[in-house]
matplotlib code that plots the C-alpha trace (Angstrom):
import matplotlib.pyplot as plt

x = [45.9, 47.9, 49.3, 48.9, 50.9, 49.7, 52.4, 52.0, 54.2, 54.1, 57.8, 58.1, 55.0, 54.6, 51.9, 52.6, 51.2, 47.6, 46.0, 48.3, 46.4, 45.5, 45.1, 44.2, 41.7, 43.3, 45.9, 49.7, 52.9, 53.7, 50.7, 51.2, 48.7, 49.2, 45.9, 45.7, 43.6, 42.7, 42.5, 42.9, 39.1, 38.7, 41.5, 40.1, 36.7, 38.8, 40.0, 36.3, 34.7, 37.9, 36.8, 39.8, 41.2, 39.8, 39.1, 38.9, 42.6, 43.6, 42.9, 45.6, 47.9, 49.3, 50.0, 53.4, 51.4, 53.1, 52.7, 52.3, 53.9, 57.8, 59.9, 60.9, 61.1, 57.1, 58.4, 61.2, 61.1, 63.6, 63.5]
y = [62.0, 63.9, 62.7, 65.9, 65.9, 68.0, 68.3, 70.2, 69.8, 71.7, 71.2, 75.0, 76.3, 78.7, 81.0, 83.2, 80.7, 80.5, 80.9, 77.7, 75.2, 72.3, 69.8, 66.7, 65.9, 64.0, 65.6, 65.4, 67.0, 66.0, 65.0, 64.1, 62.9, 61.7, 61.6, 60.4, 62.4, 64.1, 67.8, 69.2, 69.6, 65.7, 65.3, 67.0, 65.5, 62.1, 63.7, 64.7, 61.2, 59.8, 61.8, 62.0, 65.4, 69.2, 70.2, 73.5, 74.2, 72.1, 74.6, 77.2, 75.1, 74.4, 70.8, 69.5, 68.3, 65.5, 65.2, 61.6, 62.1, 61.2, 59.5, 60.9, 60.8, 61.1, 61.4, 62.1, 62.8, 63.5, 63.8]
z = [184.2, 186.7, 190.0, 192.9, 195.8, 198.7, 202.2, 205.0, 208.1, 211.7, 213.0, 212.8, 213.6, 216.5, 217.9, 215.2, 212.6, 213.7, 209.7, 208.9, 207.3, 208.9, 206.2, 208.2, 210.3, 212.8, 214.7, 212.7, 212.7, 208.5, 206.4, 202.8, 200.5, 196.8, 194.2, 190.6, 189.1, 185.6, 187.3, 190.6, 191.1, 190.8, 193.2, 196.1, 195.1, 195.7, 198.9, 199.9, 199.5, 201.8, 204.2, 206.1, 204.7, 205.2, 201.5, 201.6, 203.6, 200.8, 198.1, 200.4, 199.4, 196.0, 195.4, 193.3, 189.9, 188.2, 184.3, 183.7, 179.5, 180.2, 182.6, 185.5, 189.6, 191.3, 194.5, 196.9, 200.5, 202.8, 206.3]

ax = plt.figure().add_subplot(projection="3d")
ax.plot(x, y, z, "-o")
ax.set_aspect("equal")
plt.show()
């Protein structure tokens, strides 16, 4: 198992950005969503079934993959 981390945020889009993915279906200006998962493709299936996220501008965006075989930090966030 592997834990996938997509982001996306908007704080410095502009007109000039219009093919910037919009990951969420609700309107956002950071979205972040975290999935355990064995393999990518099982992850957005996850993401899919919630129903919440748009799949396929997921795939334009490589997620941070997190090896789950040693200790170490899953997340950090700053804002």
């Amino acid at each position: 198992m592997q834990i996938y981390i997509w982001r996306h945020s908007k704080y410095f889009s502009s007109w000039s950005m219009l093919d910037e993915p919009h990951i969420h279906k609700n309107g956002y200006m950071e979205a972040e969503v975290v999935v355990l998962a064995a393999n990518v493709e099982e992850a957005l299936a996850i993401l899919e079934r919630d129903g919440a996220w748009h799949v396929d501008e997921l795939r334009r965006i490589d997620p941070e993959v997190v090896e789950l075989d040693s200790a170490r930090v899953v997340l950090a966030h700053v804002r």
